[in-house]
C-alpha positions in Angstrom: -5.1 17.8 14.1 -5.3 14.5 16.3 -4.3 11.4 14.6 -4.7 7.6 16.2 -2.3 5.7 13.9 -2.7 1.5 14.2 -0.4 -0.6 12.2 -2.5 -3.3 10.8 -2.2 -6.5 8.7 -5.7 -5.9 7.6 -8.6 -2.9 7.6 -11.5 -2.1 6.4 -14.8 0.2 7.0 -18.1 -0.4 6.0 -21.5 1.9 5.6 -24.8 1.2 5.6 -23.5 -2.7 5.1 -21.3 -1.8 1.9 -17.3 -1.9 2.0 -16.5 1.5 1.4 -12.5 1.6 2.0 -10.4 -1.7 2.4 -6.4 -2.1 3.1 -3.9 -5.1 3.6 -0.4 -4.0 5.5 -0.1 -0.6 6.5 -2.0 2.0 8.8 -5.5 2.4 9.6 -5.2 6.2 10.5 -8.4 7.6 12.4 -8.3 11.7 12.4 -9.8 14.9 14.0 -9.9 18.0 12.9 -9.4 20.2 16.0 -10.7 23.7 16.1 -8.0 26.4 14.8 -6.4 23.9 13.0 -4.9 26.1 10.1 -4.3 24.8 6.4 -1.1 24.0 7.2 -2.0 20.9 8.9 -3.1 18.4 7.1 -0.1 18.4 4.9 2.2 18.4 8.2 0.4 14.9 10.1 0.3 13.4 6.8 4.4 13.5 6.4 4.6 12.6 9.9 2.0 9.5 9.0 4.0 8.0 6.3 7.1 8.6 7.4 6.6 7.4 11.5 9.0 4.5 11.8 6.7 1.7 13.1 7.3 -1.0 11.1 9.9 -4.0 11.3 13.0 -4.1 9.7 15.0 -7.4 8.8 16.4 -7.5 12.2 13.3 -6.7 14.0 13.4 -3.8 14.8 10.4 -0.7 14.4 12.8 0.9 11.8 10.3 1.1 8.5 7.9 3.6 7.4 4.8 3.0 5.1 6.9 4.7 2.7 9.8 2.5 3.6 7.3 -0.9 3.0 5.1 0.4 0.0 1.4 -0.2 3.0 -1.3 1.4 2.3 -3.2 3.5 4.4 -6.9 3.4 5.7 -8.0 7.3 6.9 -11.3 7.4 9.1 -12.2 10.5 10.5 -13.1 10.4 14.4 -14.4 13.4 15.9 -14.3 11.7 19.2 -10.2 12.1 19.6 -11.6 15.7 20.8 -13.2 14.0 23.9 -13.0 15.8 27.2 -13.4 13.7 29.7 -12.3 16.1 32.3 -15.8 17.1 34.0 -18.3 14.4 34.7 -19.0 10.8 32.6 -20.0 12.8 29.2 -17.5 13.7 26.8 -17.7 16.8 25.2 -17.1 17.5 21.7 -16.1 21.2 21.7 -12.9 21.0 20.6 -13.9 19.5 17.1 -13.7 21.7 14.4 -17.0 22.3 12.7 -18.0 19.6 11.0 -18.0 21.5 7.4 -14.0 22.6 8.3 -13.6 19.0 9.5 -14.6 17.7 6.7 -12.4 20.0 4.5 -9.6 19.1 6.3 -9.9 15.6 6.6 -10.4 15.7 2.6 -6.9 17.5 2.7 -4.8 15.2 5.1 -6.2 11.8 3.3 -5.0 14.0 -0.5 -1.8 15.2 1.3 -1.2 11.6 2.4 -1.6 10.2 -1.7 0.5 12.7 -2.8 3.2 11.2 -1.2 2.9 7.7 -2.8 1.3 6.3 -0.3 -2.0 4.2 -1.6 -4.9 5.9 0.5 -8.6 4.5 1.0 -11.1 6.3 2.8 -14.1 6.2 5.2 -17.5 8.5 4.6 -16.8 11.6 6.7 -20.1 11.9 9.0 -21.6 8.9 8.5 -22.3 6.1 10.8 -19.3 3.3 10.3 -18.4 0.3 11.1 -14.1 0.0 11.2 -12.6 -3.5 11.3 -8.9 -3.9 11.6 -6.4 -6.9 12.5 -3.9 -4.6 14.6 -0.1 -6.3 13.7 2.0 -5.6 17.0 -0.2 -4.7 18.0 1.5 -1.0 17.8 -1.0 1.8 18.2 0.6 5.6 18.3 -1.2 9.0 19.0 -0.4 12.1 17.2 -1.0 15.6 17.5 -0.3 18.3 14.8 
């Protein structure tokens, strides 16, 4: 799984012109299911997610997790992280897990992420949205699982 993790003030996603997920401080988390990702994975990049030290400390310092600060998190799946851009000026998509296996495990990491306290809203897998976010940092971290 591909994660693009964005520490934010504020986030939010909308749908067809209706909020459907909203956060103040934490992580706006945008995820791909890759194919072969296994069931192991979800759980995996969501422990990673709420336990990546990105966040200030009293001194400063990135030293926090969204554990650690009690953030939310906003989780947006993004089939595009599976871009190759390698040959020509089209991406291509063929890394993506099938979009019925994506969805499955998308559902998986955003429930693995809840379970471990952390306050989780969510985008509409497959549809066409519309993500705003105030980046704080700004600090914006890849992952891959």
């Amino acid at each position: 799984m591909r994660a693009l993790v964005q520490r934010v003030s504020e986030a939010a996603v909308r749908v067809d012109g209706q909020t459907v997920g909203a956060i103040g401080p934490g992580l706006l988390v945008l995820v791909c299911a890759m194919a072969g990702d296994d069931d192991d994975r979800p759980a995996l990049l969501a422990a990673k997610v709420a336990r990546l030290r990105i966040f200030r400390d009293a001194a400063g310092k990135m030293n926090r997790s969204l554990l650690d600060t009690g953030g939310a998190a906003l989780v947006v799946s993004q089939f595009t992280l599976a871009a190759d851009t390698s040959r020509g000026n089209r991406p291509g998509f063929s890394a993506a897990a099938p979009p019925d296996r994506g969805e499955a495990l998308y559902e998986s990491f955003a429930d693995a992420l809840a379970a471990l306290g952390v306050p989780v809203e969510r985008g509409r897998f497959g549809a066409d949205m519309q993500v705003s976010l105030v980046n704080d940092g700004p600090v914006t971290i890849p992952l891959e699982i």
